[in-house]
N, C-alpha and C positions, 0 to 999 in steps of 0.2 A: 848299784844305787839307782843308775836309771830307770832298771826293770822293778825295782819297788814302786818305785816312780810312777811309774805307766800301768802296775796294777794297780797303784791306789787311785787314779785318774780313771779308769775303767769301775774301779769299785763303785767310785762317789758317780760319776755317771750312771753306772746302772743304777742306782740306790737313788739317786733323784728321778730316773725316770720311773721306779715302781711306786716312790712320792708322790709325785702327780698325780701317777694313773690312780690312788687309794685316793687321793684328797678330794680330785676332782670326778671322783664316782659315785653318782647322783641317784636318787631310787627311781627314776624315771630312766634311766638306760638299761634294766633288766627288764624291762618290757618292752622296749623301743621299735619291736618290732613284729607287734604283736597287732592284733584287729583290734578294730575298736565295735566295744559292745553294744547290743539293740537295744531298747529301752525294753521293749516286750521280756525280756529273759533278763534283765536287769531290775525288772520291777519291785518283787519280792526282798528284796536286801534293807533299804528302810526301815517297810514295815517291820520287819525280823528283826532288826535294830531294836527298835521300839519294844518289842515284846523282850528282849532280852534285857533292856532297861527297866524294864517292869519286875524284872526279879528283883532289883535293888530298891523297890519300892516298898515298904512297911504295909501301905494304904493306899493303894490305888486312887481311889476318891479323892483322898486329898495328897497326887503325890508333891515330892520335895522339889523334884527336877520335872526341868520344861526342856521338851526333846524340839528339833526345828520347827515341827508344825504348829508348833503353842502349845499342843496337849497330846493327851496320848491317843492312840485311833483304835485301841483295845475295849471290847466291854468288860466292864469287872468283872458281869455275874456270866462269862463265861469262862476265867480262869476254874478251874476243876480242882486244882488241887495246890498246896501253896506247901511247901518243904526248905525247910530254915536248916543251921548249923545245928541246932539241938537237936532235930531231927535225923539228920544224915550223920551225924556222933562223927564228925571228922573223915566220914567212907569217900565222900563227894561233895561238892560246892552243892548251894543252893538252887533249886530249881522249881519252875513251876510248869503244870500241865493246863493248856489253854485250847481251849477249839474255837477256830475262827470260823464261823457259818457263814459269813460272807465270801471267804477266799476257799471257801470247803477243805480245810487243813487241820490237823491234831498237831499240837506243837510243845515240843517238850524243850525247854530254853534252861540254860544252865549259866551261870553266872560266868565270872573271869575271877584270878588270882586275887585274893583278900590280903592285903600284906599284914595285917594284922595275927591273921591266924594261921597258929603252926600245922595245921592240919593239912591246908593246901601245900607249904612247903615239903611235908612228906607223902604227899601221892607225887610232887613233880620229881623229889629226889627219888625217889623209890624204881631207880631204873640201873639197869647194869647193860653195859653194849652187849647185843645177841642173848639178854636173856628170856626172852619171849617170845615164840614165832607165833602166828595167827593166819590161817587162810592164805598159805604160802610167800611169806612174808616174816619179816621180824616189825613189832609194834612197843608203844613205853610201856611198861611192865604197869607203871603205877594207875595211870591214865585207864590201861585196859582193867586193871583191879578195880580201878572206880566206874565207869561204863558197865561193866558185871552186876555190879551193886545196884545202879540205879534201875537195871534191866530186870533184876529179881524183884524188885520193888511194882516196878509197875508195868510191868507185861501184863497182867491182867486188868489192870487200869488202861491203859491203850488197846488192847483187843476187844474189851468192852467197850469203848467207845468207837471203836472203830467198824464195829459189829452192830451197835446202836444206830449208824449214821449212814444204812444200806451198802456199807463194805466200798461205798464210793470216795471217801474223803483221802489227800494224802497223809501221810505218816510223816511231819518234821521233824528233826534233829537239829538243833540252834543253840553255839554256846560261843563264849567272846574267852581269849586267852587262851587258860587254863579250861575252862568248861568247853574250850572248841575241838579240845587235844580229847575229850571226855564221848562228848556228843559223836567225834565222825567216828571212831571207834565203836559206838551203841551203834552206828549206821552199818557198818562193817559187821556187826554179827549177824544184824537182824537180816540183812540180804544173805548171807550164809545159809539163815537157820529162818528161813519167813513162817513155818509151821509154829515157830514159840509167838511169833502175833498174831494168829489168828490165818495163815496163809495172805499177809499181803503183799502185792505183787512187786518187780523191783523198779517198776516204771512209779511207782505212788510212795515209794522211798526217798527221801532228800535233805539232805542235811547242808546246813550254813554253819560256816566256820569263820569266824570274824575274829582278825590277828591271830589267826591261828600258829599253836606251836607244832611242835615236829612232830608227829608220830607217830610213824610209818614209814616204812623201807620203800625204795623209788618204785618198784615194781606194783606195791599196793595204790602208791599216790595216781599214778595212773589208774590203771585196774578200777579202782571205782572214782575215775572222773566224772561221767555219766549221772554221779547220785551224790558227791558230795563239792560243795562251789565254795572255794576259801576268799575270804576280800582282806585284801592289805592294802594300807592307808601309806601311800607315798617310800616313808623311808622308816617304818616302824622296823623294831630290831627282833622282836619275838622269829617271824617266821623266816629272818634269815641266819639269825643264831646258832652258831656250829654244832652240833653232838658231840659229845655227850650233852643232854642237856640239861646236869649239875653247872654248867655253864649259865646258863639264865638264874640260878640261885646267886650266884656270884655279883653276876651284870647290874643287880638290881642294887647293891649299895657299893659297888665299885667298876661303874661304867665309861669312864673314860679311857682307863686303863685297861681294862678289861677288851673292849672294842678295839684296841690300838693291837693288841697281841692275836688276837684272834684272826682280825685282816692279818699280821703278821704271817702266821702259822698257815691259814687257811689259802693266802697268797703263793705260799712256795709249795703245795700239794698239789699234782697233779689233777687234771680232769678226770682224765679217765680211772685214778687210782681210788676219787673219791666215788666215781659210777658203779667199778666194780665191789665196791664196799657193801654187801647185801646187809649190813648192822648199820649202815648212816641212813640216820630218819631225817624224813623232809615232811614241809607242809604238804597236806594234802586235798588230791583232787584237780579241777578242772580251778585256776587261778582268775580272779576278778583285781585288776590294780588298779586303782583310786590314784590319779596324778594330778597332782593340783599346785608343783613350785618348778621350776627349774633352774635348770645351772647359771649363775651371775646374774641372777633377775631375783629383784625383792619381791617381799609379798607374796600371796596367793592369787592364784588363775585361777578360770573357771576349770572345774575337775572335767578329766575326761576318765572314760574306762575303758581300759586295754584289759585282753581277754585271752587265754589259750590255755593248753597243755602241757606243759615243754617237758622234755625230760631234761634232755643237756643243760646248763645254765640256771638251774630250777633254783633262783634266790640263795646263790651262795656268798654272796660276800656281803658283810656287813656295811652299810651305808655308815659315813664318820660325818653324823647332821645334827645339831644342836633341835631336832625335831625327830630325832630317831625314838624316844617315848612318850612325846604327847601324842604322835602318830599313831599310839597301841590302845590312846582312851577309846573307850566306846562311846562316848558325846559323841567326838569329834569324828570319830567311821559314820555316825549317826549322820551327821550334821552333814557332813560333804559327800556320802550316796544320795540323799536326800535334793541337794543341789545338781548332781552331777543327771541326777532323773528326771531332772527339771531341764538343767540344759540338754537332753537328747531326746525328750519330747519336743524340746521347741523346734529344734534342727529338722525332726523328723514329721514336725508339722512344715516346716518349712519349702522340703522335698518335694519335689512333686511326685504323685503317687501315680504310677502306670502300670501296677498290677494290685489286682485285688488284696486285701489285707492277711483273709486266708492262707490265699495261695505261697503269699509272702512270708508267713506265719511255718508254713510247711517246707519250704524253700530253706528257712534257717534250721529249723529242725534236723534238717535231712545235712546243713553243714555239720552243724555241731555233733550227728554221728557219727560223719567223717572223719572231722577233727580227730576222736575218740578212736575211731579205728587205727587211724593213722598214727597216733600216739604211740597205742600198743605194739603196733611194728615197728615204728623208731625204736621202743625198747628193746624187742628182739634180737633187732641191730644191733646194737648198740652191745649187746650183750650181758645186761641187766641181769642180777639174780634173779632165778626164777620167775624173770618177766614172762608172759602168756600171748600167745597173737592172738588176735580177732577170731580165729576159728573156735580157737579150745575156750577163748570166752565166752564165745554164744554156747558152746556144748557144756560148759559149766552153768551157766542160766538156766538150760534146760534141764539138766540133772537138778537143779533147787526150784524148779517148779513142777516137777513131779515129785519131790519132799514135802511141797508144801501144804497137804493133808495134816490134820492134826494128830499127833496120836495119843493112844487109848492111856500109855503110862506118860505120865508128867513128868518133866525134868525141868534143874533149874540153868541156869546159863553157866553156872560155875562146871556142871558136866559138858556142855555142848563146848567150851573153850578147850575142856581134856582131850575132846576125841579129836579136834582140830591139829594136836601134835601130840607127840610123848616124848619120853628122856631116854638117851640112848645108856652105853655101859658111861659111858664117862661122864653120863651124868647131864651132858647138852640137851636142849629141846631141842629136837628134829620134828619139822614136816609129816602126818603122817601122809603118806603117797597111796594110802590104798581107800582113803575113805571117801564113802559113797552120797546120796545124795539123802539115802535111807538112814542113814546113820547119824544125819542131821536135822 
């Protein structure tokens, strides 16, 4: 009797201490220990905001919503091309192509999840664990099916304009949610394969991922830090949502519950069991976190932005915060980047300046491709499927920029995805391991 005794007293002990530690785990301690960001490299995220809001707009002219600055800082008559639900017949969210001559950018913006229409819930369902590999990596099946789509559409719309505007301008990728999962995936071929835009190079490549969801195996999330920047809002649940992620189909009309079992589950799984899972997708890229509450304190703070790479700890556990999906609106990522690039100009006007802005300019440059390097061999460490160090990713760079000549026969991206892997006897994608720089 005792020893029942004494393990139900160690039971309820341990079970209250794994209580606290979920209750009181705040979206501000997955970054806790992370830098905090320049306003210079933090600039772009707003504005990107903004243009991704402009997808939801009818009529720019006169639109419905008023973003933080009072209005929108886009000109109409340079969006180029405007693409609705009728149009995309259910392939992909809505999207519009915009060049901004002020910030000398071609920006391809893609909406977020409609819950209205069923056509987003079957590109996000349309995933099976490990059934898709990509540029040594597994990615969501449905995401890359629609990233494909939008990329046969308008590769020759972006090469032409990109071609138009002395081959100087970047090449963006911009999309909130569901269009974020769509966007860095279009990012991810186009550095593969730069000959289908026209050879542009993978430094004018860049994509924003706003509450981005999972779509990418950890090896890729890395891997293209460098080119594609995710921003999460506090304690939003999308990019820390478990895989499979038929999970977020779920969360979306049964989240209380849902959230409760997931911490559950995801709580008694190993670290390292979830690292060596080369089929668990994470959000991707190089992480931007918007922190703006914390623990037993009412209210909102002024946001600050914490910034890195991480592989280990990379947004695993579900935050249990009565703010976990107003945190996913794009208003509200609009509204508090907007604020938080206010407070880091001020601070940084505040500073005093004892080296040129340049030189300071190049100084950070030269962190952040440290960071990038250093990431890469954390994952080697670490033992990451088919994670790549620093070496074999500069030698893969260079293999894709002696591809990036155009060639004479035309292809669509639905081939350039084939030759990235094949099906073995049993029917698995596998990696292909022999292909070259030419063959992309």
């Amino acid at each position: 009797m005792s020893v029942a005794c004494g393990l139900e007293c160690v039971f309820c002990v341990g079970f209250s201490r794994w209580a606290w530690k979920r209750c009181t785990h705040v979206g501000s301690d997955d970054s806790a220990t992370w830098a905090a960001a320049t306003p210079e490299e933090f600039e772009p995220i707003p504005r990107i905001c903004r243009v991704i809001l402009a997808v939801y707009e009818p009529d720019l002219r006169n639109p419905k919503v008023s973003p933080s600055i009072g209005k929108f800082d886009l000109n109409p008559d340079w969006v180029i091309k405007r693409v609705t639900y009728e149009k995309t017949q259910g392939r992909s969210p809505p999207y519009i192509v915009y060049v901004d001559h002020d910030h000398r950018e071609i920006v391809l913006a893609i909406r977020g999840l409609n819950l209205a229409k069923e056509s987003d819930y079957k590109i996000l369902l349309n995933n099976k664990l490990g059934q898709k590999m990509l540029g040594g990596g597994y990615v969501h099946h449905g995401l890359l099916e629609s990233a494909v789509w939008v990329l046969n559409q308008e590769s020759e719309t972006l090469r032409g304009l990109w071609e138009e505007n002395g081959r100087e301008y970047d090449l963006v990728f911009a999309g909130h949610s569901l269009g974020s999962g769509v966007a860095a995936l279009m990012a991810v071929l186009v550095v593969n394969t730069p000959a289908m835009i026209g050879g542009v190079p993978r430094s004018k490549i860049r994509c924003f991922a706003l509450a981005p969801a999972r779509c990418m195996s950890l090896n890729l999330a890395v891997k293209y830090a460098d080119v594609i920047f995710s921003v999460i809002l506090q304690d939003d649940f999308l990019p820390r949502t478990a895989t499979p992620l038929e999970d977020i189909f779920k969360s979306i009309f049964c989240l209380p519950c849902l959230l409760f079992l997931v911490c559950l589950r995801d709580t008694f799984i190993p670290e390292g069991r979830k690292l060596r899972d080369p089929r668990r997708l994470y959000a991707p890229g190089r992480i931007y976190h918007i922190v703006e509450r914390k623990f037993c304190r009412c209210g909102r703070f002024p946001p600050e932005v914490r910034t890195a790479i991480p592989v280990d700890g990379r947004f695993e556990h579900i935050v249990l915060s009565s703010n976990a999906t107003s945190d996913h609106a794009i208003l509200w990522i609009e509204r508090e980047s907007e604020k938080a690039l206010q407070e880091m100009r001020e601070k940084s006007a505040e500073t005093v300046v004892t080296k040129a802005p340049q030189e300071k300019r190049m100084e950070r440059l030269n962190t952040l491709e440290k960071e990038h390097k250093d990431a890469l061999e954390r994952a080697v460490s670490l033992n990451i499927p088919h994670a790549v160090s620093a070496a074999e990713e500069e030698e893969e760079e260079c293999n894709n920029a002696e591809a990036s000549e155009p060639k004479s026969k035309k292809k669509n991206w639905d081939e350039v995805v084939e030759k990235l892997f094949h099906r073995s006897n049993s029917g698995e994608l596998v990696l292909n391991e022999n292909v070259d720089g030419t063959d992309r």
